[in-house]
Every structure is written in structure tokens, then in C-alpha cells.
N, C-alpha and C positions, 0 to 999 in steps of 0.2 A: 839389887836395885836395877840393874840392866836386864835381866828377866824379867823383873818386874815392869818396867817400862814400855817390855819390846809384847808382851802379853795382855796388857791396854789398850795399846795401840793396836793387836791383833784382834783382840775383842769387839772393838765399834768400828773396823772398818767396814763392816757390811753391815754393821746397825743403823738403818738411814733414819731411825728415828730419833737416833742421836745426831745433832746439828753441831753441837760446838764443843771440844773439848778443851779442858781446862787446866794444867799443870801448876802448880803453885809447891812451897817448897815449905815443910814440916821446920826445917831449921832456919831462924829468921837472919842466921851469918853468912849462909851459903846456900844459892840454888843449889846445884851441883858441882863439886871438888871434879878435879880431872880425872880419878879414876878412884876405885874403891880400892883400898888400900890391903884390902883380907883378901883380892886375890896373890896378896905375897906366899898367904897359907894356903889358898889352895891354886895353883898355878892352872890346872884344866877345867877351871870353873866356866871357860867359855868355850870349850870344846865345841859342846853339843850347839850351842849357839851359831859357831863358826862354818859347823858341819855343811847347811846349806847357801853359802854365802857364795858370789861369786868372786873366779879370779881376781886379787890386787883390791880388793876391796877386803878392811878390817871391820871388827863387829861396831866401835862404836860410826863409823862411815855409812855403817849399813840403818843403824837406828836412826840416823839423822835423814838416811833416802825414805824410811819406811814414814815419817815423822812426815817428811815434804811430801808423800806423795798419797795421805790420807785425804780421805774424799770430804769429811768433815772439819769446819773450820780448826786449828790448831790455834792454842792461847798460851803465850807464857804470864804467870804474874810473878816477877820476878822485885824482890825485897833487897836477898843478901847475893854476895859475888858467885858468877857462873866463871868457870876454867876452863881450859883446854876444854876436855870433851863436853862441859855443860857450856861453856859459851856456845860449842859447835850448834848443841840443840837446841839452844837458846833461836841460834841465828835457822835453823832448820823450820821454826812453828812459824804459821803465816802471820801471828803478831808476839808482840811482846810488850809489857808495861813495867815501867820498873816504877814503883813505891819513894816517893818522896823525899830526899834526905838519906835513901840507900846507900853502899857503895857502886851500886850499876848507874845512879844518876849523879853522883857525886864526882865518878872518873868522866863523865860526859858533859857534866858543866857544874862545873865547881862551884857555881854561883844557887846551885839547888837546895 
């Protein structure tokens, strides 16, 4: 999921005829979980990822820099709960919507 992410975002940074990108989330219970749970089985899955990163900076810190500093607009549609690192890139895209009646508007006004 986080290569996948991070190779989206590498793809239409320099597509300017791409205006606005759009994130929305396949499972209607969860944006994004804090972390993908299969790297328990494979622990060097972000190796390669890591390889060009700088100092003190971790790979999902890095997805959220690369996220804020895309030149096209960034959209979350956000349904079901983002966590740890999906709040992070939740809060990373230049907007966010969350869906009616969700748990993301539900924790923010309970009156939703």
C-alpha cells in the first residue's frame, strides 16, 4: 500500500495536466490503519523505500512531505477512521472531506 501511494504521487507530480488528485479509501471502515500489518512477515519491505530518505526522517514522514509538497491540488475523501499514519496523511493533503454520519465526523461532532 505504501509503494503504492508513494508511486502515484511520483507519477503526476510532473503531469501538469493533472489538476487535482483524489484519494478515497476501497474499505468503507478505514481510510488508512496505522501501519500494514504484513510488514510483521516481511520486516525489509521498506528497505528500498528507506534507502533515499534523509537523516531522522522515517518513510511514512516522508510520504506525508512528498503528499504536502505536490504541485497539484491533494483531496482526501475520507468515509471510515484514518490512524496514526493515515490521520498523518489525512492531515498532509491540501483538503479533506469526510462523508456524513462517518466515524471522522462523528469524533468531531457528534451531533453529525
Amino acid at each position: 500500500m505504501h509503494t503504492g501511494y508513494r508511486s502515484e504521487i511520483f507519477i503526476n507530480h510532473d503531469a501538469y495536466a493533472t489538476w487535482v488528485i483524489v484519494f478515497d479509501s476501497a474499505d468503507p471502515e478505514f481510510f488508512i490503519a496505522h501501519v500494514d500489518m504484513s510488514l510483521v512477515d516481511t520486516p525489509d519491505a521498506f528497505d528500498e523505500l528507506a534507502a533515499d530518505l534523509p537523516d531522522g526522517v522515517n518513510v511514512f514522514q516522508a510520504l506525508g512531505e512528498l503528499l504536502r509538497h505536490q504541485p497539484q491540488v491533494t483531496i482526501v475523501k475520507l468515509a471510515g477512521m484514518a490512524r496514526g499514519g493515515g490521520a498523518e496523511f489525512v492531515t498532509a493533503a491540501d483538503m479533506a472531506f469526510a462523508a456524513i454520519g462517518s466515524p471522522a465526523t462523528s469524533a468531531l461532532c457528534p451531533q453529525a
